[in-house]
C-alpha positions as CSV (number, residue, x, y, z in Angstrom):
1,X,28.2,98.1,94.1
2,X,26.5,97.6,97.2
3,X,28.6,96.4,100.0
4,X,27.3,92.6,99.9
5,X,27.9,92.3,96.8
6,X,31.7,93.4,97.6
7,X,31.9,91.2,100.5
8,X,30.5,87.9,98.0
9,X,33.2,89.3,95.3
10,X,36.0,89.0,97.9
11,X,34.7,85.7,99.3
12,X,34.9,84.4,95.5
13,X,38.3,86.3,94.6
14,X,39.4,84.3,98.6
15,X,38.8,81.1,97.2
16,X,39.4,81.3,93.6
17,X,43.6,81.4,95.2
18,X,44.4,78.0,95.6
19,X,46.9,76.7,98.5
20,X,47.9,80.7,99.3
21,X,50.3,80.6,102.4
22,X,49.5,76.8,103.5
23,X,51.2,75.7,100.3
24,X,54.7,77.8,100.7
25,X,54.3,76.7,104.0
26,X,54.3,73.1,102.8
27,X,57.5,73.6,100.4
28,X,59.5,74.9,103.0
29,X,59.1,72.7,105.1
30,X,59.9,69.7,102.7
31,X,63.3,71.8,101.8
32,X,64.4,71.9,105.2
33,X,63.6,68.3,106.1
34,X,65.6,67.3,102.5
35,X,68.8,69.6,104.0
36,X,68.1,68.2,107.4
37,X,68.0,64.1,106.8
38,X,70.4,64.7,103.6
39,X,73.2,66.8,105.9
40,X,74.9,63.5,107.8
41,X,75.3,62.0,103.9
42,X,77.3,64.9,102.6
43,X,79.3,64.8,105.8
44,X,80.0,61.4,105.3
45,X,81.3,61.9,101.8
46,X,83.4,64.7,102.8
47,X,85.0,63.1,105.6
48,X,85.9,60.0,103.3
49,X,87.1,62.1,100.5
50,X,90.1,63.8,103.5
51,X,90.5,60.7,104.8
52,X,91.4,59.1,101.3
53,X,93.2,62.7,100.8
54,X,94.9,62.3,104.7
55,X,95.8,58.4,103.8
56,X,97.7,59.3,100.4
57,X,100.1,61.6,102.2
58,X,103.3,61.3,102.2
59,X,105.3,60.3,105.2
60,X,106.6,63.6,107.0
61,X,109.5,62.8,110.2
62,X,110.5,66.3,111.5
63,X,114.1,65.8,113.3
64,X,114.1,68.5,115.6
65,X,115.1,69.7,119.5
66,X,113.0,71.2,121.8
67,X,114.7,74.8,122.0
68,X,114.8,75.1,118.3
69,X,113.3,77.9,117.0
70,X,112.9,76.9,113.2
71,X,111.6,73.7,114.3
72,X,108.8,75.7,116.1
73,X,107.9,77.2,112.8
74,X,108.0,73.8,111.1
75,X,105.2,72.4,113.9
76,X,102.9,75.7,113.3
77,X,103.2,75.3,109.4
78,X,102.4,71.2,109.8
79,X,99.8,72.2,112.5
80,X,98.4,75.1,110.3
81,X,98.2,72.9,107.0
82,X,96.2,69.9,108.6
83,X,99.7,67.6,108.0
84,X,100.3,65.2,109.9
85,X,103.6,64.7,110.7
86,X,106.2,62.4,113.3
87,X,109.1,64.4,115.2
88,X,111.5,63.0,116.6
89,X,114.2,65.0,119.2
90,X,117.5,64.0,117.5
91,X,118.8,65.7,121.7
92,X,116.5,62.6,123.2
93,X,117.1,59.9,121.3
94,X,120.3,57.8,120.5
95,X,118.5,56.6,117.4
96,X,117.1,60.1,115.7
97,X,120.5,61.1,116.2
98,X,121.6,58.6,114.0
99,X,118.6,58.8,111.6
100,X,119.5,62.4,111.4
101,X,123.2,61.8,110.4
102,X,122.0,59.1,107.8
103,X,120.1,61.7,106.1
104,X,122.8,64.5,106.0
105,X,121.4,66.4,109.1
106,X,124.0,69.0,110.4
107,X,121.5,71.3,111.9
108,X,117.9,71.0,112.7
109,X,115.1,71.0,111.7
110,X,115.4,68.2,109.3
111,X,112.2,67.0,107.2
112,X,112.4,64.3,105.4
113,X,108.8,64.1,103.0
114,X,108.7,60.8,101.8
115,X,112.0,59.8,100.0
116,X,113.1,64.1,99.6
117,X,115.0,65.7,102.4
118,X,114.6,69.4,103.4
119,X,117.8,70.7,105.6
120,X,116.3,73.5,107.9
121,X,113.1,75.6,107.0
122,X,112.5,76.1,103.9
123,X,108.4,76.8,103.5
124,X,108.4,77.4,99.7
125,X,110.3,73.8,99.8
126,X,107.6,72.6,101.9
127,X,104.6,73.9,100.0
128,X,105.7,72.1,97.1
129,X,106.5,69.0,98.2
130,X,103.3,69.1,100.4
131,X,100.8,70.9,97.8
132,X,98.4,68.4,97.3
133,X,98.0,67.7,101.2
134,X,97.9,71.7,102.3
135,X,94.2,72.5,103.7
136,X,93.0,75.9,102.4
């Protein structure tokens, strides 16, 4: 073949290809703007979804003291679980003490999870009482 012939055949071969790079070009582009614009509504319906998760918990009231060292590992596990919790030093306050006693506390930490009562820490107690609310 002479060489205009080869330079018409790959002229007509170009243009016989429809859309080439152009066209991916095009659909990625539309992909990323659909993840981009549809991120903030699947962050919206995951945030609800914890926060109905977060609003069915349980109450948890940690009766503790400052220099206790089990109730140290009972604020990392709540802390390390995403549960949220209310703590009240039984060495600070007249009425914790008395809370405390109520419940059957003759040591700390107490945790009382909803209506059940853990004396001291007890994880494996805490897991299972907590299971549904326990992030990851």
């Amino acid at each position: 073949m002479p060489p205009e012939n080869l330079r018409q055949y790959a002229a007509e071969v170009r243009s016989e290809r429809p859309g080439g790079a152009g066209k991916w070009l095009l659909v990625l582009l539309a992909f990323g703007a659909a993840f981009w614009f549809g991120r903030p509504l699947l962050q919206q319906k995951s945030a609800q979804a914890e926060a109905a998760v977060a609003a069915s918990q349980p109450e948890v009231v940690l009766y503790a003291t400052e220099w206790c060292g089990y109730c140290k590992m009972s604020r990392e596990f709540f802390a390390a679980n995403g549960i949220r919790y209310i703590e009240h030093d039984i060495e600070k306050s007249s009425t914790a003490l008395s809370e405390h006693k109520k419940l059957g506390g003759n040591g700390v930490p107490l945790i009382k999870v909803g209506d059940e009562v853990v004396n001291g820490y007890n994880e494996a107690a805490l897991r299972q009482l907590l299971k549904p609310w326990i992030r990851g």
